[in-house]
C-alpha positions in Angstrom: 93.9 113.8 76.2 97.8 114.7 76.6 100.2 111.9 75.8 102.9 113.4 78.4 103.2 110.8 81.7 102.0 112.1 84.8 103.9 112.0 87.8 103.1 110.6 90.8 102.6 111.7 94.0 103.8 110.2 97.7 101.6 109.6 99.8 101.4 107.5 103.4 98.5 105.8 105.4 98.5 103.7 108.5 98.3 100.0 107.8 97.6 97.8 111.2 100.1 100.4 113.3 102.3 100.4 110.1 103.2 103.6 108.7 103.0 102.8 104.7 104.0 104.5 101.7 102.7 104.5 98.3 102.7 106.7 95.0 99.8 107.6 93.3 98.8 108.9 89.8 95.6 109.9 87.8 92.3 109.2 88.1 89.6 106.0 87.3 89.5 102.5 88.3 92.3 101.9 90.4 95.2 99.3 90.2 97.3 98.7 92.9 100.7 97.7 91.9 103.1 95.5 93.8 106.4 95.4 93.0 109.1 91.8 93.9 111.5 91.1 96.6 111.6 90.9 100.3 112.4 92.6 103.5 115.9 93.0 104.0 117.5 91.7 100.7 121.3 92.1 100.6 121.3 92.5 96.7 119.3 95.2 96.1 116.3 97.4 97.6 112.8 97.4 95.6 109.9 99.4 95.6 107.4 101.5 94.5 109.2 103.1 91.5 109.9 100.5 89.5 106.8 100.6 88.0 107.5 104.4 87.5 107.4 103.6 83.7 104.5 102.3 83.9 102.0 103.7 86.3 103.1 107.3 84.7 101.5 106.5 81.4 98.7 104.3 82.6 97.4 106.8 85.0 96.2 108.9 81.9 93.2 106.4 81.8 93.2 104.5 85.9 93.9 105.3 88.9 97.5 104.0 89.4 98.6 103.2 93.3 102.2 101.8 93.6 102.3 99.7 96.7 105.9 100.0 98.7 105.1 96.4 100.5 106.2 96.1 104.2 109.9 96.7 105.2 110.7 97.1 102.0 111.0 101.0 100.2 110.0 103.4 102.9 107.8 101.6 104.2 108.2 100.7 107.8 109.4 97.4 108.8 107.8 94.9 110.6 106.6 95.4 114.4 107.9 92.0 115.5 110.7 89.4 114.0 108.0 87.0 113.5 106.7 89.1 111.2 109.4 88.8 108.6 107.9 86.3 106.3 105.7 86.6 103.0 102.2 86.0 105.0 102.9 89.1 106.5 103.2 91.2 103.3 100.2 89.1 101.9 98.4 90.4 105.6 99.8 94.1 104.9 98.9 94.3 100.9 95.4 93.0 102.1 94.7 95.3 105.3 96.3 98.6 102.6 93.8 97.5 100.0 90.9 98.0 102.5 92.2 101.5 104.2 92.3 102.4 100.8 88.6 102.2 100.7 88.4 102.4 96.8 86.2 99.1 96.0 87.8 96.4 94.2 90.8 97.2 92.7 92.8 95.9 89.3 96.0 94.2 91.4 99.2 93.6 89.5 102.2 92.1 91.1 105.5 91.1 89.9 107.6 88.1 90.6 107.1 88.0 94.4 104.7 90.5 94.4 102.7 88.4 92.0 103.0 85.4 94.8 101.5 88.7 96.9 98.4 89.4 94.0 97.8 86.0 93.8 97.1 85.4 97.9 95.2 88.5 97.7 92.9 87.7 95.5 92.2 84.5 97.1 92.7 85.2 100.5 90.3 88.6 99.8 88.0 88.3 97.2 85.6 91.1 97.8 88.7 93.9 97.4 90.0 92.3 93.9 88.2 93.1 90.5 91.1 91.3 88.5 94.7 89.8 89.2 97.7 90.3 87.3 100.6 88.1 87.8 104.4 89.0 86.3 107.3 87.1 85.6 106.9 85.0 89.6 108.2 81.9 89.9 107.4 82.4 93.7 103.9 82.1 93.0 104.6 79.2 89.9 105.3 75.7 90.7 108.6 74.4 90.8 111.8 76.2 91.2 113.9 79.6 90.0 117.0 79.9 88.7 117.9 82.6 90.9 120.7 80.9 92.7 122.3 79.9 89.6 122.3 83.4 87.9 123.8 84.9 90.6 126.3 82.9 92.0 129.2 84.4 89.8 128.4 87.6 91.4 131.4 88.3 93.9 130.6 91.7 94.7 129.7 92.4 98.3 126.0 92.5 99.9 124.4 96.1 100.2 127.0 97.2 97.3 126.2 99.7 94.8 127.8 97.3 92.1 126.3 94.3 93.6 123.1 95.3 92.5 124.0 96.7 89.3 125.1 92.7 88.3 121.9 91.8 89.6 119.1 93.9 87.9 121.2 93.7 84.5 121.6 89.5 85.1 117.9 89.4 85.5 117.2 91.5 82.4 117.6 90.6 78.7 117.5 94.5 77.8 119.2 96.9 80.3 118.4 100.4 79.0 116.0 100.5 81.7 118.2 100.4 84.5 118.8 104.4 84.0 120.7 106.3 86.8 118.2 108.1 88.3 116.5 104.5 89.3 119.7 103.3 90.3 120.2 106.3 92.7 117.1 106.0 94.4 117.6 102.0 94.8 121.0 103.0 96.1 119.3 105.9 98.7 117.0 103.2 99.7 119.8 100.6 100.6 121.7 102.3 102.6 119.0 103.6 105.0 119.1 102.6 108.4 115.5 101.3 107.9 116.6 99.1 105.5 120.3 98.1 106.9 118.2 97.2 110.1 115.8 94.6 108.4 118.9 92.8 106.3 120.6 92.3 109.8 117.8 90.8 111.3 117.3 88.7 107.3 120.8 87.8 107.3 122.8 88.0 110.1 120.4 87.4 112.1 119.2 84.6 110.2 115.3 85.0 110.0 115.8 84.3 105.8 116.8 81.0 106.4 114.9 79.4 109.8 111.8 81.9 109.2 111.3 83.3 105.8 112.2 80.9 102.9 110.7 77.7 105.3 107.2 79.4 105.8 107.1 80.6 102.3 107.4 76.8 101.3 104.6 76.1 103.2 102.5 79.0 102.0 103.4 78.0 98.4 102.3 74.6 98.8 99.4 75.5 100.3 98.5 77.9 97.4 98.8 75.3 95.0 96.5 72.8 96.6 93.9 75.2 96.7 94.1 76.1 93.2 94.0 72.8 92.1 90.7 72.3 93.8 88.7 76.0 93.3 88.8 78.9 90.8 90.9 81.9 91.7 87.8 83.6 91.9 88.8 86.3 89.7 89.6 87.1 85.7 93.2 86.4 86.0 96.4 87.5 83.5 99.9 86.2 83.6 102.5 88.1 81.8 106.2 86.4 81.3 109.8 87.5 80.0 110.5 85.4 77.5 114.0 85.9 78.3 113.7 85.5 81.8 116.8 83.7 83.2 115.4 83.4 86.7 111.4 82.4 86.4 111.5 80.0 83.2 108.3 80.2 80.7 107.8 76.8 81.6 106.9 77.7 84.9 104.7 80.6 83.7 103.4 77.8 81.8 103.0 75.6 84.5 101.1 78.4 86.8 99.3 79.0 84.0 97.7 75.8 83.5 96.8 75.5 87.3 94.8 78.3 87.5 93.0 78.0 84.0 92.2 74.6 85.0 89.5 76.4 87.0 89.2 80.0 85.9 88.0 80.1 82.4 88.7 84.0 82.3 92.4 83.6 82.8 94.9 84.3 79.8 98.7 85.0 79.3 100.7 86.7 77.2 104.7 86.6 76.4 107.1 89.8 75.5 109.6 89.0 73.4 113.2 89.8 74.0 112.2 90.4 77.8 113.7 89.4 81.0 112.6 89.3 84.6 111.6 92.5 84.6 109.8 92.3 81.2 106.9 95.3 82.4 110.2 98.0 82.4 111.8 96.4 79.4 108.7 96.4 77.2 106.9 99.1 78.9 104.6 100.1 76.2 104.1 96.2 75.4 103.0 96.1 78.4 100.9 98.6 79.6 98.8 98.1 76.2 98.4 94.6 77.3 97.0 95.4 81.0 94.8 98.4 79.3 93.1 95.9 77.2 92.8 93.0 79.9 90.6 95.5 82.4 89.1 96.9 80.0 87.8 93.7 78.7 87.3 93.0 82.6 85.0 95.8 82.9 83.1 95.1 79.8 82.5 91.8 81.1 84.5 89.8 78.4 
């Protein structure tokens, strides 16, 4: 089998009237990667290729499908304002996995994308063979250190070198923020698509009286139900060490609630790793996921 990483290729379905993209490498069981953020952040645009260094290497063995989640990478935005909140994505990530029509499917999402793999799996249990959670202190109890990090920053919203500070402030290694990501975040940023959904986030003000208050609720919501019932699913969590933004004690913290009631749940820690500890450690990494679904599919 060649060691050289396969690229991926773009591909689009309808999702509920929503015209979705998503990349797609190699062949085998899939997993459905989902990566963090939200519609219509200022600081920076996310999607499907940030797990580029990832899926390309992995999809020597699985079936790799990255996910870009609604309004966010070229994916369309919402239909309707109301639509701008995280049970929406949750709804979108869920009604993708079925169109997809593969079976149950290895889902790994990272820091709000893992709040997103989490719901999945216990929202739709039939489409979910395992859940991966990263680095998300969305999905973890208590609170982030995002606001802290940041606030230094003094660079403008939607700026080139606004969200330069932020990916290398989240990151304890920053030889993975190469140019040719950067480029793409930057293409992605100032697309109308996506300069549309941060009006309506901030100007418009949907983050603060929609987005961040429902996602409160969700969260708690989350938690109570995994304090009384399994996940349902073998479960990983994988955490930064280093992360500035989603302390280990959280990761700690989530992990412990889930355990609690899942006894095929485990986590494991990268050393010298930030918030996004899957591109800084990328072969740690993807030798960890390989051996959780593989000990998944062998029933261990």
């Amino acid at each position: 089998m060649s060691d050289q990483p396969l690229k991926a290729q773009e591909k689009w379905i309808d999702v509920a009237s929503v015209r979705t993209r998503f990349l797609e490498a190699g062949a085998g069981e899939p997993i459905v990667f989902l990566h963090g953020g939200h519609a219509g952040d200022s600081s920076g645009s996310e999607s499907a290729e940030v797990w580029n260094l990832n899926y390309s290497a992995l999809a020597r063995g699985y079936r790799c499908i990255a996910l870009d989640r609604l309004g966010q990478g070229k994916t369309d935005n919402p239909l309707k304002d109301s639509d701008y909140t995280m049970a929406a994505s949750v709804d979108h990530a869920i009604a993708f996995v079925q169109a997809l029509n593969t079976g149950p499917v290895h889902i790994v999402g990272h820091s709000r994308g893992g709040h997103v793999a989490i719901q999945v799996t216990l929202k739709a249990p039939d489409f979910v063979r395992s859940c991966t959670a990263v680095s998300t202190n969305t999905a973890a109890p208590g609170y982030g250190r995002n606001a802290f990090v940041f606030a230094p920053c003094t660079h403008p919203p939607l700026s080139l070198e606004r969200m330069r500070y932020v990916l290398e402030n989240y990151s304890y290694q920053t030889d993975h923020i190469d140019p040719e990501w950067l480029q793409l975040k930057q293409r992605m940023l100032e697309s109308s698509k996506y300069r549309e959904a941060c009006k309506k986030m901030q100007e418009g003000g949907l983050f603060e009286t929609q987005y961040l208050p429902m996602l409160s609720i969700d969260r708690e919501a989350m938690f109570a139900l995994l304090e009384r019932r399994s996940i349902g699913r073998p479960t990983m969590l994988v955490w930064g060490f280093n992360d500035p933004t989603a302390p280990l004690a959280q990761g700690y913290d989530l992990y412990d609630l889930i355990a609690r009631h899942q006894f095929r749940c485990q986590m494991h820690i990268l050393n010298q790793a930030g918030h996004f500890c899957y591109r800084e450690r990328p072969e740690e990494f993807n030798r960890v996921l390989t051996n959780f679904i593989e000990d998944v599919r062998h029933g261990v």
